[in-house]
PATORPA-25605 format. One record per residue (C-alpha): y, x, z. Coordinates in nm, 3 decimals, padded with zeros to 5 digits, always signed. Last residue first. Layout:
REM residues N
yy=Y, xx=X, zz=Z;
...
//
This chain:
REM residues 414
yy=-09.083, xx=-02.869, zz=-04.414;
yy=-08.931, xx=-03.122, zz=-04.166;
yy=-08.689, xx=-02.877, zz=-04.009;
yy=-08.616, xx=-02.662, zz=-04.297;
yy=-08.486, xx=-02.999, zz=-04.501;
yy=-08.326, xx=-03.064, zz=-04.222;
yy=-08.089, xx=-02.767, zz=-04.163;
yy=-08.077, xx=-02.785, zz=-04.520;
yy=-07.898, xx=-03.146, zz=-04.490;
yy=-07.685, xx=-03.006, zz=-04.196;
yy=-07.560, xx=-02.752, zz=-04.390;
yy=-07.453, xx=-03.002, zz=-04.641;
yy=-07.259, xx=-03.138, zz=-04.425;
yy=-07.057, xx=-02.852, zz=-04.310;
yy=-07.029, xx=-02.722, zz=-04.651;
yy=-06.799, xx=-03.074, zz=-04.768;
yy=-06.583, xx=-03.059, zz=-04.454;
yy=-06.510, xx=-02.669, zz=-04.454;
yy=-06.397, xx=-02.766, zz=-04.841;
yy=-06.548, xx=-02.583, zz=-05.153;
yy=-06.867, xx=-02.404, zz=-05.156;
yy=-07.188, xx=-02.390, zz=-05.246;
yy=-07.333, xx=-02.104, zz=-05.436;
yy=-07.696, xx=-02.120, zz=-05.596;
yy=-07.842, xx=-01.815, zz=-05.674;
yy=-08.167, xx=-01.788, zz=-05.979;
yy=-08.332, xx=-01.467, zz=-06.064;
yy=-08.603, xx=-01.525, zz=-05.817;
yy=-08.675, xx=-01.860, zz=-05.953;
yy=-08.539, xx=-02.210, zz=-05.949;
yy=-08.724, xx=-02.519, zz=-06.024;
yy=-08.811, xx=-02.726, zz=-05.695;
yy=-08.453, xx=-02.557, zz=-05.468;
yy=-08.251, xx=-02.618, zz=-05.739;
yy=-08.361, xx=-03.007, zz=-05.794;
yy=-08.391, xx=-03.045, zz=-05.384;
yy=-07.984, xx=-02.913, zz=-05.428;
yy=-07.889, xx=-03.128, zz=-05.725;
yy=-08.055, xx=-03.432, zz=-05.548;
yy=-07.852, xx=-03.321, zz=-05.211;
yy=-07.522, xx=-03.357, zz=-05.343;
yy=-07.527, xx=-03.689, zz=-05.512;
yy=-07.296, xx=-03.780, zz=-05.737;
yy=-07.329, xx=-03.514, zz=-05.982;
yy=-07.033, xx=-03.432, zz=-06.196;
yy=-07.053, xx=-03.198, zz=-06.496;
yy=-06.890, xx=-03.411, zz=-06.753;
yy=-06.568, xx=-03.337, zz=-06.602;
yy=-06.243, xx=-03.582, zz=-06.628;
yy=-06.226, xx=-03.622, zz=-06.223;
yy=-06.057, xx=-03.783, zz=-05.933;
yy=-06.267, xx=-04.122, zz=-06.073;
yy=-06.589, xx=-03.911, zz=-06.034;
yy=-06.505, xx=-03.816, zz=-05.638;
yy=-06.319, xx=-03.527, zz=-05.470;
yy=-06.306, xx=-03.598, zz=-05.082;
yy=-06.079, xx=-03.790, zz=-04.847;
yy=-06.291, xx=-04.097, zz=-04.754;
yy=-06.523, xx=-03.812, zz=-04.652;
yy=-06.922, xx=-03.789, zz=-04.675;
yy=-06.950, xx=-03.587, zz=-04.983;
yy=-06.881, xx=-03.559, zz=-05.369;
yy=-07.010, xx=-03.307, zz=-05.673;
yy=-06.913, xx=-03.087, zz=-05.906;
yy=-07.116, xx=-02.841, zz=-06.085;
yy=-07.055, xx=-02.473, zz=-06.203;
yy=-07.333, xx=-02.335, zz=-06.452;
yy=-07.156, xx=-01.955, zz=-06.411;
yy=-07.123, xx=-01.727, zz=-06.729;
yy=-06.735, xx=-01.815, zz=-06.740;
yy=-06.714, xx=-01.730, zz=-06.410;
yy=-06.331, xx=-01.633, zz=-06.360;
yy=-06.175, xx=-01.854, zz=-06.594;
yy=-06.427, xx=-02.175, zz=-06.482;
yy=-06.407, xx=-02.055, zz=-06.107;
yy=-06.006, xx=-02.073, zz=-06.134;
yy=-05.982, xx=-02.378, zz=-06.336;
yy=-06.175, xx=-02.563, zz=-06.063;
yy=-05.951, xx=-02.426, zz=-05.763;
yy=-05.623, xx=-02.523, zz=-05.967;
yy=-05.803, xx=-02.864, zz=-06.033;
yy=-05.925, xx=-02.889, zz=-05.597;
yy=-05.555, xx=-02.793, zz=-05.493;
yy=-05.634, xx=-02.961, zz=-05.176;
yy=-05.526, xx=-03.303, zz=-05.075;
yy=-05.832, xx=-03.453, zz=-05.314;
yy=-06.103, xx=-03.288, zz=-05.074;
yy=-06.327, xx=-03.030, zz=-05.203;
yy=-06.675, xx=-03.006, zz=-05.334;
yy=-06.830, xx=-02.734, zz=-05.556;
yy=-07.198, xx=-02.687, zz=-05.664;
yy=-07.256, xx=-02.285, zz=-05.846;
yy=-07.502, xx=-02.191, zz=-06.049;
yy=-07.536, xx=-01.806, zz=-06.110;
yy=-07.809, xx=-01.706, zz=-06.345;
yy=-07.879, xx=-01.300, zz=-06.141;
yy=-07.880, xx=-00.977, zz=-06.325;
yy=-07.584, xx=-00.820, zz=-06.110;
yy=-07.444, xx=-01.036, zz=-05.750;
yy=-07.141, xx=-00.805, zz=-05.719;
yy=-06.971, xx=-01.123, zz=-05.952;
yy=-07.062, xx=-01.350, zz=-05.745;
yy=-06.862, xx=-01.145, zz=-05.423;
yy=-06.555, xx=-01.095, zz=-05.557;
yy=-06.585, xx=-01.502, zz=-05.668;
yy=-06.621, xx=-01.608, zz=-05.301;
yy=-06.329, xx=-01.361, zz=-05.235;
yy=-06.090, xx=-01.508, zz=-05.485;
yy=-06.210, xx=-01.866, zz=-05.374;
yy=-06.058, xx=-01.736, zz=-05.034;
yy=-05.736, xx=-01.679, zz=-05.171;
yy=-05.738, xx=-02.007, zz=-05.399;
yy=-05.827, xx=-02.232, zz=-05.092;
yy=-06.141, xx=-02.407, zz=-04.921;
yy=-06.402, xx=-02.104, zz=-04.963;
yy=-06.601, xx=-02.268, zz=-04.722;
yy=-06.949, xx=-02.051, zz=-04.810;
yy=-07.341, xx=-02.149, zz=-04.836;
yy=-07.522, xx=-01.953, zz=-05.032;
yy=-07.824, xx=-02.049, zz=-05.200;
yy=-08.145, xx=-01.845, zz=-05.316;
yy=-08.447, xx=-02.039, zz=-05.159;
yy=-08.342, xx=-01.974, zz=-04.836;
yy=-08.038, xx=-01.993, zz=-04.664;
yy=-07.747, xx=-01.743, zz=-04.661;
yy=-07.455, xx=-01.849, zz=-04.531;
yy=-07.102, xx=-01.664, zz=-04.702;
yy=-06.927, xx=-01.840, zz=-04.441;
yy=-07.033, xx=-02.147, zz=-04.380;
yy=-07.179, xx=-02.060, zz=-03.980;
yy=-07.035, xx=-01.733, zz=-03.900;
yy=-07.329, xx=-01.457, zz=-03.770;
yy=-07.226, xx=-01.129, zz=-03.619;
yy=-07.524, xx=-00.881, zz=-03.495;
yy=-07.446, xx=-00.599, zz=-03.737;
yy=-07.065, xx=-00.618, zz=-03.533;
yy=-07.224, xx=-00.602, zz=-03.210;
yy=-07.447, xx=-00.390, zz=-03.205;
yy=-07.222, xx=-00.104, zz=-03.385;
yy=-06.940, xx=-00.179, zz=-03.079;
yy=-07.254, xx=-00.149, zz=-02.806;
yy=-07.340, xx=+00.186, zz=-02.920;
yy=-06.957, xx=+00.278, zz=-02.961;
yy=-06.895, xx=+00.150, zz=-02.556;
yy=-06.571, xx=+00.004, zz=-02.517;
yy=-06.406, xx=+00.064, zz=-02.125;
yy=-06.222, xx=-00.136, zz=-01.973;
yy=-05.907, xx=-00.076, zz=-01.852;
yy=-05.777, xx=-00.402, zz=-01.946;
yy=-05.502, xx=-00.287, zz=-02.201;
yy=-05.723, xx=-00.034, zz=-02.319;
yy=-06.028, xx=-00.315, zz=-02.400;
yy=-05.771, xx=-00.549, zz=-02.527;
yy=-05.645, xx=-00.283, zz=-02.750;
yy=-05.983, xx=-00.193, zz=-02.881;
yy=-06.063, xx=-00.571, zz=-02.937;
yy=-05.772, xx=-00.649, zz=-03.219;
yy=-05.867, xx=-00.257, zz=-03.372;
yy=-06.207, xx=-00.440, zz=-03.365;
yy=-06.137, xx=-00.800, zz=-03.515;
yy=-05.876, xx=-00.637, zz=-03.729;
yy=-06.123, xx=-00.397, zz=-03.886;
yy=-06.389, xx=-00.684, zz=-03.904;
yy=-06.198, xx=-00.877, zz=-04.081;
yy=-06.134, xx=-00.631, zz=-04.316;
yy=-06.487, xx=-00.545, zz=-04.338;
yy=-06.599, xx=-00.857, zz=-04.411;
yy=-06.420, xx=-00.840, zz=-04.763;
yy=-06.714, xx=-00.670, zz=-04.892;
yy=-06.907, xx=-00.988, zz=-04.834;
yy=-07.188, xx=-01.054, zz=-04.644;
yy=-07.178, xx=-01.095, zz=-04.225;
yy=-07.406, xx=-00.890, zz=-03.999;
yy=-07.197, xx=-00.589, zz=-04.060;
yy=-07.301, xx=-00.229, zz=-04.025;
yy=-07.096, xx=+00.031, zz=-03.828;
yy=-07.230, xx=+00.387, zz=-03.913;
yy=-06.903, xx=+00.552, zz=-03.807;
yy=-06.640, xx=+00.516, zz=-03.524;
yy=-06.308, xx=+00.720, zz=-03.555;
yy=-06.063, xx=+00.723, zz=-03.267;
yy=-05.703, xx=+00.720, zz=-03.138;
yy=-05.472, xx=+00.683, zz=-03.417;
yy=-05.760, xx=+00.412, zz=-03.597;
yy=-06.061, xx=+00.442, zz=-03.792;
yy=-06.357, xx=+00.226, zz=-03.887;
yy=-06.636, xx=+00.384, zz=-04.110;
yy=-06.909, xx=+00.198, zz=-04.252;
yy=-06.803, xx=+00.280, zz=-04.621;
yy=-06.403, xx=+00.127, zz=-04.527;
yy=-06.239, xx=+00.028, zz=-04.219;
yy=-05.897, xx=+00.112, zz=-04.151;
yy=-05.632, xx=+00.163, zz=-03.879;
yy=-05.236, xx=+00.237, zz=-03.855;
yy=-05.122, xx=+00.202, zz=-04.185;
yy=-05.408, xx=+00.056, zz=-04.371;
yy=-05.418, xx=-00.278, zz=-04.150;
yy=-05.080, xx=-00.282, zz=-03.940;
yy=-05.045, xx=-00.281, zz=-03.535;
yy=-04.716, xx=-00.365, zz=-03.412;
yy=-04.562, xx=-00.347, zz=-03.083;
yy=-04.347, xx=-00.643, zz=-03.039;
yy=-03.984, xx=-00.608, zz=-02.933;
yy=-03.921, xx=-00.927, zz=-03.008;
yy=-03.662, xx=-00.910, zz=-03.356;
yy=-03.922, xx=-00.585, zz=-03.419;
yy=-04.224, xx=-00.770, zz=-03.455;
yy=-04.038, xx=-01.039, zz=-03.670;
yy=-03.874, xx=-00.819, zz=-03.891;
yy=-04.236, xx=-00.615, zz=-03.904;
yy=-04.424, xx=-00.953, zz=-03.959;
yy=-04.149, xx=-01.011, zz=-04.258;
yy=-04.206, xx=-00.711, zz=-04.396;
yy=-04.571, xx=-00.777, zz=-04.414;
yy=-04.537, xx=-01.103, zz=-04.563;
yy=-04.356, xx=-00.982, zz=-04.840;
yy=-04.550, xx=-00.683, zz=-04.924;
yy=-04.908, xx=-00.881, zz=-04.910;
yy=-05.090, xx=-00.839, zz=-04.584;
yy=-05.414, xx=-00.640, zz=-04.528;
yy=-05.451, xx=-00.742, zz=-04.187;
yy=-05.208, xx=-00.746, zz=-03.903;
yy=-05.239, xx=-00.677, zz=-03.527;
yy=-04.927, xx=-00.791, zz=-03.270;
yy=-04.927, xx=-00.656, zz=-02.902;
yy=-04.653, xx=-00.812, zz=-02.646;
yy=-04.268, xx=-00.748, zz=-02.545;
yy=-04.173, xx=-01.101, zz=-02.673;
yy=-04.452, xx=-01.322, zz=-02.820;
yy=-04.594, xx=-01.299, zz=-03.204;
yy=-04.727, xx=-01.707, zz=-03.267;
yy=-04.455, xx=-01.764, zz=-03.473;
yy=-04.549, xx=-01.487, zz=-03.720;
yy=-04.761, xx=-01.742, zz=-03.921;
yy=-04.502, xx=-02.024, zz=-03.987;
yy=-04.260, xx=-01.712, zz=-04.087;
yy=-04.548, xx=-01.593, zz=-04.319;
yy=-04.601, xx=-01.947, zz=-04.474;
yy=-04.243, xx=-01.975, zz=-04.543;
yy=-04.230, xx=-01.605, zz=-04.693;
yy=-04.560, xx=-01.659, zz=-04.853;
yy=-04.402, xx=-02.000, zz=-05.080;
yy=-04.472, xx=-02.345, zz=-05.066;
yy=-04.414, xx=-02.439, zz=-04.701;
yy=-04.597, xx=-02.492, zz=-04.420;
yy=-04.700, xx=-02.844, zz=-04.391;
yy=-04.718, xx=-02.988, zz=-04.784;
yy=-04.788, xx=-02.582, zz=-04.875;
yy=-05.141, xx=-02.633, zz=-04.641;
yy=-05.275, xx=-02.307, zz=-04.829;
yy=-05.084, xx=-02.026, zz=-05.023;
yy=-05.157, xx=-01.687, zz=-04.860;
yy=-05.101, xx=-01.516, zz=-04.525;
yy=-05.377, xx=-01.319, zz=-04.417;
yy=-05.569, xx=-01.191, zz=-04.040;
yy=-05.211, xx=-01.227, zz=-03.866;
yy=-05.354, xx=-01.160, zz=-03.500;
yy=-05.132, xx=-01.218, zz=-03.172;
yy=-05.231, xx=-01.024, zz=-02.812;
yy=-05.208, xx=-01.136, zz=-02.517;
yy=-05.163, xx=-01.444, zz=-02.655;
yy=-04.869, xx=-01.666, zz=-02.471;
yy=-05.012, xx=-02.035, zz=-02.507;
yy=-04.779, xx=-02.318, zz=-02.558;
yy=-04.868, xx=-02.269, zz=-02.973;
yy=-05.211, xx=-02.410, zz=-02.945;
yy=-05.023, xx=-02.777, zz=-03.091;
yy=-04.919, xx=-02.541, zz=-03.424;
yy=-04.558, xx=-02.510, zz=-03.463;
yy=-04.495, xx=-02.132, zz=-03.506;
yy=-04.817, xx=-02.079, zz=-03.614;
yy=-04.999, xx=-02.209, zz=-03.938;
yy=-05.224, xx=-02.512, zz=-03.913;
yy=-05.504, xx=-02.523, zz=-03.633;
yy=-05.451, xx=-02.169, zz=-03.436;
yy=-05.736, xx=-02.039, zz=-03.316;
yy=-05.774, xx=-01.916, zz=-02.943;
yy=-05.987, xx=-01.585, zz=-02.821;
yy=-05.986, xx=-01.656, zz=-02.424;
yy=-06.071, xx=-01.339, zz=-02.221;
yy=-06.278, xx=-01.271, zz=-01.931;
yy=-06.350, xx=-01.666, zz=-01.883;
yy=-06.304, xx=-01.833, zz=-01.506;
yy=-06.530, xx=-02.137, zz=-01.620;
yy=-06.309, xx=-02.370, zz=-01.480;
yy=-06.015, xx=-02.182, zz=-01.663;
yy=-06.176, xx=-02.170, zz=-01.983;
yy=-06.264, xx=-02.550, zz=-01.927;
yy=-05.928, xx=-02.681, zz=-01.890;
yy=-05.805, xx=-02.491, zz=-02.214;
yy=-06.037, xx=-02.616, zz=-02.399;
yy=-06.015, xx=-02.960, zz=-02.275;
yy=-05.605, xx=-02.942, zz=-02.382;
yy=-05.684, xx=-02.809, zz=-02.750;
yy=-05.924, xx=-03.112, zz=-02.798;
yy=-05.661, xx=-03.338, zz=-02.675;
yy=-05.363, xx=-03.168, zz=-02.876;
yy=-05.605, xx=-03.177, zz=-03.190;
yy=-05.695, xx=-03.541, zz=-03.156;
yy=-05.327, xx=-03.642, zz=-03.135;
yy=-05.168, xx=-03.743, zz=-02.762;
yy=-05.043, xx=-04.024, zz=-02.752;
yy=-04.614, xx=-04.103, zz=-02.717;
yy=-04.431, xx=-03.906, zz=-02.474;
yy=-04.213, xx=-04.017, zz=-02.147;
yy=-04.404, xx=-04.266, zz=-01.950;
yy=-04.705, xx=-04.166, zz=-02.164;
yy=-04.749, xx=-03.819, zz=-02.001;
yy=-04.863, xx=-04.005, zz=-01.691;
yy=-05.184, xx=-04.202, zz=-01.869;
yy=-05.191, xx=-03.859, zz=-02.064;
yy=-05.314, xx=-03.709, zz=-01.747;
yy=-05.580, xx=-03.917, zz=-01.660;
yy=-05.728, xx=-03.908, zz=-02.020;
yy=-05.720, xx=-03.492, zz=-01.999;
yy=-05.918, xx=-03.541, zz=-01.693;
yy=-06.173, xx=-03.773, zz=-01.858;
yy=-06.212, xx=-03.538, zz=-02.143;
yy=-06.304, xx=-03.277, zz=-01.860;
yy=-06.602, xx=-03.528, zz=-01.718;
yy=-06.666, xx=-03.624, zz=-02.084;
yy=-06.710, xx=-03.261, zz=-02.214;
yy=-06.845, xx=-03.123, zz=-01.897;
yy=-07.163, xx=-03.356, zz=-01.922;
yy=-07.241, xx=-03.302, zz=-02.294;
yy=-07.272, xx=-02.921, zz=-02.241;
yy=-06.963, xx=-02.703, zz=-02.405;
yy=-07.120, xx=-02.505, zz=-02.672;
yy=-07.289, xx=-02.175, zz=-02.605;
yy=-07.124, xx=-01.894, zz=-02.801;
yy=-07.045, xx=-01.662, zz=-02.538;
yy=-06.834, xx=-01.984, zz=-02.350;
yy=-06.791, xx=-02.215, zz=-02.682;
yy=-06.527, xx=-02.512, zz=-02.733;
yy=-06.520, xx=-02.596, zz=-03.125;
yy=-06.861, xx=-02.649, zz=-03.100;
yy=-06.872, xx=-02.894, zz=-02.903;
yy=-06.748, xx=-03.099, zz=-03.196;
yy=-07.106, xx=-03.111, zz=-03.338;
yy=-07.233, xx=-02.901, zz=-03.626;
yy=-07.002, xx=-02.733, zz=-03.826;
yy=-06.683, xx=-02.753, zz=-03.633;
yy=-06.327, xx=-02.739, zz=-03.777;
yy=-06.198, xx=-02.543, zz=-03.554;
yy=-06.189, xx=-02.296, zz=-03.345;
yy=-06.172, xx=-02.219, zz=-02.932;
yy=-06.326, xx=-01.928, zz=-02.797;
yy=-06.428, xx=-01.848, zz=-02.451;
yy=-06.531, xx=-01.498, zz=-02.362;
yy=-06.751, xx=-01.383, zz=-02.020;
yy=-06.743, xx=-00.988, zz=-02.088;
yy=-07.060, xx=-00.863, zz=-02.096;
yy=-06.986, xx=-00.571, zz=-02.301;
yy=-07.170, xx=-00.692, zz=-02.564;
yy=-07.024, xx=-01.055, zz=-02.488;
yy=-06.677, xx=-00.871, zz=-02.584;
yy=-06.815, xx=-00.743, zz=-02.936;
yy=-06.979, xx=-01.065, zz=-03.024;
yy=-06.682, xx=-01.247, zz=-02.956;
yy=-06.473, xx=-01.018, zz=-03.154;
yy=-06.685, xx=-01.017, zz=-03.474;
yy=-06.654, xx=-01.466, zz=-03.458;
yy=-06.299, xx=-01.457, zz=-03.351;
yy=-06.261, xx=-01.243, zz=-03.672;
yy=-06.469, xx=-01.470, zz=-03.890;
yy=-06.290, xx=-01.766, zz=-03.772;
yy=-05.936, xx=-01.634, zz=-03.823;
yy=-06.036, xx=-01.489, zz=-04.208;
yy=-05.803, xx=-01.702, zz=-04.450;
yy=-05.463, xx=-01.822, zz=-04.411;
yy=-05.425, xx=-01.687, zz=-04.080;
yy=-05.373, xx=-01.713, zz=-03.731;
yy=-05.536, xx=-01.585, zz=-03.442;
yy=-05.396, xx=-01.575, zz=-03.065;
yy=-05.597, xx=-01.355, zz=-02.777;
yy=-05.580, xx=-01.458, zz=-02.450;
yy=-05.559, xx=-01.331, zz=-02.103;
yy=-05.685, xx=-01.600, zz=-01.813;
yy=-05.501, xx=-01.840, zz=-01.554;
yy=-05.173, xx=-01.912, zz=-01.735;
yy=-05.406, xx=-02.127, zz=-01.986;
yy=-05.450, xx=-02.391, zz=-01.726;
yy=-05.075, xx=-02.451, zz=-01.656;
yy=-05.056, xx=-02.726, zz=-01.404;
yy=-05.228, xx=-03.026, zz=-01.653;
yy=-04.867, xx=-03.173, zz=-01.584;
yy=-04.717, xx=-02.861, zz=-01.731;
yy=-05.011, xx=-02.830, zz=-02.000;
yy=-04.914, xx=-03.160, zz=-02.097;
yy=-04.528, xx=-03.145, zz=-02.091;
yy=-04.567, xx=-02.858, zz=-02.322;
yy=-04.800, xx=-03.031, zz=-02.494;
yy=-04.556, xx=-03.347, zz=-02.613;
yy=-04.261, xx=-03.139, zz=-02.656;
yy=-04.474, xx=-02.912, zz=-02.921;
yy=-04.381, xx=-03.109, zz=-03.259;
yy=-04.499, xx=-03.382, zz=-03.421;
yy=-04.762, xx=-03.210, zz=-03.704;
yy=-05.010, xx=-03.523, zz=-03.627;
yy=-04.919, xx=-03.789, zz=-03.412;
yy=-05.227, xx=-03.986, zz=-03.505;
yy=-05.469, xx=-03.896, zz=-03.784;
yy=-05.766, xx=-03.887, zz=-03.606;
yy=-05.652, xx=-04.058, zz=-03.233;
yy=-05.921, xx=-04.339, zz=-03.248;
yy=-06.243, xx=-04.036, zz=-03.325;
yy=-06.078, xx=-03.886, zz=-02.982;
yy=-06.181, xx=-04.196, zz=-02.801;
yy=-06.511, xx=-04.210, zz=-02.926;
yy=-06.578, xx=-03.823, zz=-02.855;
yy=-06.480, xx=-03.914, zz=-02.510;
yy=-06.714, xx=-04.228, zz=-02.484;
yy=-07.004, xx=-04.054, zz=-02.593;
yy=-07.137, xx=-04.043, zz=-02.964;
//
């Protein structure tokens, strides 16, 4: 761990969800990185890093330079700060780290510390700018309207869902989650939508039209369905995806109709050839994973998503389903529990612990089918399953991140 990544690891948990004041003066002292590149904004309860993930690929087909920021990271931190999907090296990291720490040594005469988010948000920033990126695709953290990457002005602002997740921060219904969400649509610019429920819809259009924001809405003005995406100005056909799921394809609709507007509004021009490429070359780590020996890896973290993990079992015909679950005790890990037990009644489901003074453990639970340790159940599968046999993993971002890294391992040394 370098000294940057040292000093973030002191500010986890500080200042969190404290308002924007603090970055605003940042980014002014920090001379307004972000003003020196487009950007496109994603939110959403479920989907952001899949779409950033299809749009990436699509812009470094056309050899576009893209940055993209997300979060949490699988592997390393870096992560979360790519340029075409190379990590930021080692050396940049601390020398831009150290900028952000010179800074904040004059933001502290008015503000209190920065927060680990603000400071990671900050170097990304920095970096696109040094790097002279294309196009910047930015995640939002937590919601929207108050999220620390809300000082940027997205070219364009994607709504990929809205559905019940982070209620303690957001709210506990879709209309307070939705206005969170639509926070991030700015005056006079481009807005895309995904398949939104009724409520949160209407409220993106009330929103849209409050700014004078020209919106784009899944199933109204494009689609994507049988390898066919469509919109008011074109139809492209045999697109494949590289990432499983039916569901994909709705991320990948708003991922395209999200790029195709970019494109026009650039006056570049997308090449269909290099469009199909791009989206059957996609890979998101933890989502939907496939490793083998029959298991799936996927960070279905909330209800909504569960839904989709489940969709996606039950497609799975003729096959003993076993699936290992993991979750963190601020999540609605019993409503997430009851859930796979209705839905996958058939299913051997298993619950288990990781690496996180936050996570699920025995004493959280009343189950008989607890194992402590994660990567015993896993060597067990992998020794005695058969062709007929899947294993699904899934639960928080947190818990499939580290077990990842275990089968990253395990295929290392085998």
């Amino acid at each position: 761990m370098n000294e940057i990544e040292t000093w973030l690891e002191s500010r986890i948990g500080l200042n969190f969800r404290s308002g924007l004041a603090r970055m605003i003066r940042a980014i002014d002292l920090l001379h307004h990185p972000e003003a020196n590149y487009p950007m496109i904004h994603v939110t959403g309860t479920n989907g952001k890093g899949s779409t950033i993930a299809f749009m990436s690929q699509l812009f470094v087909q056309h050899d576009k330079k893209v940055g993209t920021f997300t979060s949490p990271h699988m592997t390393s931190i870096h992560d979360r700060i790519c340029i075409n999907h190379e990590p930021i090296p080692d050396k940049d990291f601390i020398r831009i780290g150290h900028c952000v720490q010179t800074m904040e040594r004059q933001l502290l005469q008015t503000h209190s510390p920065l927060s680990y988010f603000e400071i990671l948000t900050l170097m990304a920033l920095l970096y696109f700018k040094e790097e002279q990126v294309d196009v910047a695709l930015i995640e939002v953290g937590i919601g929207g309207l108050l999220d620390t990457t809300n000082v940027v002005i997205g070219d364009i602002a994607i709504v990929t869902s809205v559905g019940l997740d982070h209620q303690e921060t957001l709210g506990d219904s879709i209309a307070a989650i939705a206005e969170q969400k639509t926070g991030i649509f700015k005056e006079n610019k481009i807005a895309v939508i995904g398949p939104l429920i009724e409520e949160a819809r209407r409220l993106c259009e009330l929103r849209a039209n409050a700014l004078g924001v020209d919106l784009y809405e899944y199933g109204r003005d494009f689609s994507f369905s049988k390898e066919q995406f469509s919109n008011q100005d074109e139809m492209i056909v045999d697109l494949r995806l590289g990432l499983n799921g039916t569901y994909q394809e709705e991320n990948a609709a708003v991922a395209l109709q999200g790029f195709l507007l970019f494109m026009k509004q650039q006056n570049w021009q997308p090449q269909v050839k290099w469009i199909r490429k791009a989206l059957q070359q996609t890979n998101w780590a933890g989502r939907l994973e496939y490793f083998e020996g029959g298991i799936y890896l996927d960070g279905a973290h909330n209800l909504p998503a569960l839904s989709r993990l489940v969709e996606f079992i039950r497609q799975q015909e003729q096959k003993e389903i076993f699936v290992l679950f993991g979750a963190l005790r601020r999540k609605n890990y019993q409503g997430m529990l009851s859930y796979l037990t209705q839905e996958l009644p058939e299913a051997r489901l298993t619950i288990t612990t990781f690496e996180n003074d936050g996570a699920v453990g025995e004493r959280d639970l009343t189950a008989e089918n607890y194992v402590s340790s994660y990567q015993e159940f896993i060597e067990q599968f992998i020794r005695n399953s058969t062709d007929n046999q899947l294993l699904f993993v899934t639960g928080s971002l947190y818990f499939i991140a580290e077990v990842r890294a275990f089968l990253l391992e395990k295929e290392l040394t085998a």
